[in-house]
C-alpha positions, -999 to +999 in steps of 0.1 A: +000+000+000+030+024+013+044+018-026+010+027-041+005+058-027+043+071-035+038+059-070+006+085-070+021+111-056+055+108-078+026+111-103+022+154-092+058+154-090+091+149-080+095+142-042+057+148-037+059+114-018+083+127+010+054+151+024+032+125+032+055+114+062+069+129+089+101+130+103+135+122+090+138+103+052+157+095+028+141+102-009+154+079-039+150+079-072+133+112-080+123+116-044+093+093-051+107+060-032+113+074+002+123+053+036+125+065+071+165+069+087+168+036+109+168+050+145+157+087+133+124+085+157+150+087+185+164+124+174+152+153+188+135+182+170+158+205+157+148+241+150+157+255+113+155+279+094+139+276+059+153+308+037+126+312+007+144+334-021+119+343-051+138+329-075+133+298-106+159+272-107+149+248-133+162+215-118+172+198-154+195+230-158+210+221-121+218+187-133+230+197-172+253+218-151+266+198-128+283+176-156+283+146-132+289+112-146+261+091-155+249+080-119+254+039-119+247+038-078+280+026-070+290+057-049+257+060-030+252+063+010+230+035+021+201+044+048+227+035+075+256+055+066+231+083+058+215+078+094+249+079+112+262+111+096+231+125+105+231+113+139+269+126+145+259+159+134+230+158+159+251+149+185+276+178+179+247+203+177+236+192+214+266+183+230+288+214+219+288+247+233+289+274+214+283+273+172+295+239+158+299+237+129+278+209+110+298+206+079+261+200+059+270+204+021+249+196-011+263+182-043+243+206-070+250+235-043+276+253-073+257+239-101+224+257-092+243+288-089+255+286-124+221+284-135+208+312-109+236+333-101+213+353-077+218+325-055+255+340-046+245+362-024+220+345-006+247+322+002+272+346+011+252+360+034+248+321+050+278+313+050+288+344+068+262+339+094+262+302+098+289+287+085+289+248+080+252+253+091+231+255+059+227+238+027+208+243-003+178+219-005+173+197-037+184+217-068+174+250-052+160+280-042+152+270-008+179+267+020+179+255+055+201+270+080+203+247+114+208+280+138+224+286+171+194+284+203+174+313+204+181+326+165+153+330+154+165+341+116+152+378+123+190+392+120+193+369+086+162+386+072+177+418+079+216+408+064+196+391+032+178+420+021+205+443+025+227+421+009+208+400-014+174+426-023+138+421-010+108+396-010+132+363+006+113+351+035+129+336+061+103+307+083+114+298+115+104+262+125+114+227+137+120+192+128+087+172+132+085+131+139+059+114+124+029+102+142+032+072+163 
């Protein structure tokens, strides 16, 4: 049934399936096949930061531009390695004082700003204020920035419309877990 119902919503669109879950997954294929993290229902929520530029980026562009080798699967994280790195970075985010670093990254990160060079300074201004702390989601615009207790991104909205002009929202929120 769980495949049925991913296969309908891959149907309205790439990773359309991942919104009808909660908590922390892992999206395959087009984002249509996704599986929980073994052991995510035991992390914490973690407040973020969701940065909403107005801005297109086409996501065929992101991957024409990327000029990646044809993907055969042989270099892919498996739902284990991908649920450890996660759950080291957790662990640094609670058990270090100050503002670890998180070291999160994306792959079409460069290749998304080659199609929507706008994007530079949206990142600039993240990467100043939270280093190691955000990453572009999927092929772009979006971003989530893991902040520092008590930011609640008001100073970002300030630094991103100076640097990078009006209408980005910034939408303070938290990790959810899915219903038991």
């Amino acid at each position: 049934e769980q495949r049925h119902v991913e296969v309908l919503a891959a149907e309205l669109g790439s990773d359309v399936a991942f919104f009808l879950y909660g908590g922390w997954r892992q999206c395959l294929g087009r984002g249509e096949i996704v599986r929980p993290l073994p052991g995510s229902e035991q992390w914490p929520p973690v407040p973020v930061l969701l940065v909403m530029p107005p801005l297109h980026v086409p996501t065929p562009a992101v991957y024409k531009a990327l000029r990646a080798p044809r993907y055969d699967g042989s270099n892919a994280r498996g739902n284990t390695q991908v649920a450890r790195d996660i759950a080291a970075a957790l662990q640094r985010l609670h058990g270090v004082p100050g503002n670890p670093e998180l070291h999160l990254c994306n792959d079409l990160t460069q290749a998304a700003r080659e199609v929507e060079p706008r994007l530079a300074a949206v990142q600039e201004v993240l990467h100043q204020q939270y280093p190691g702390r955000w990453l572009m989601s999927g092929s772009g615009a979006v971003h989530v920035v893991v902040p520092p207790p008590g930011d609640d991104g008001s100073r970002l909205s300030a630094a991103l419309a100076a640097k990078a002009g009006p209408g980005i929202r910034v939408l303070a929120t938290t990790t959810v877990q899915p219903p038991p």
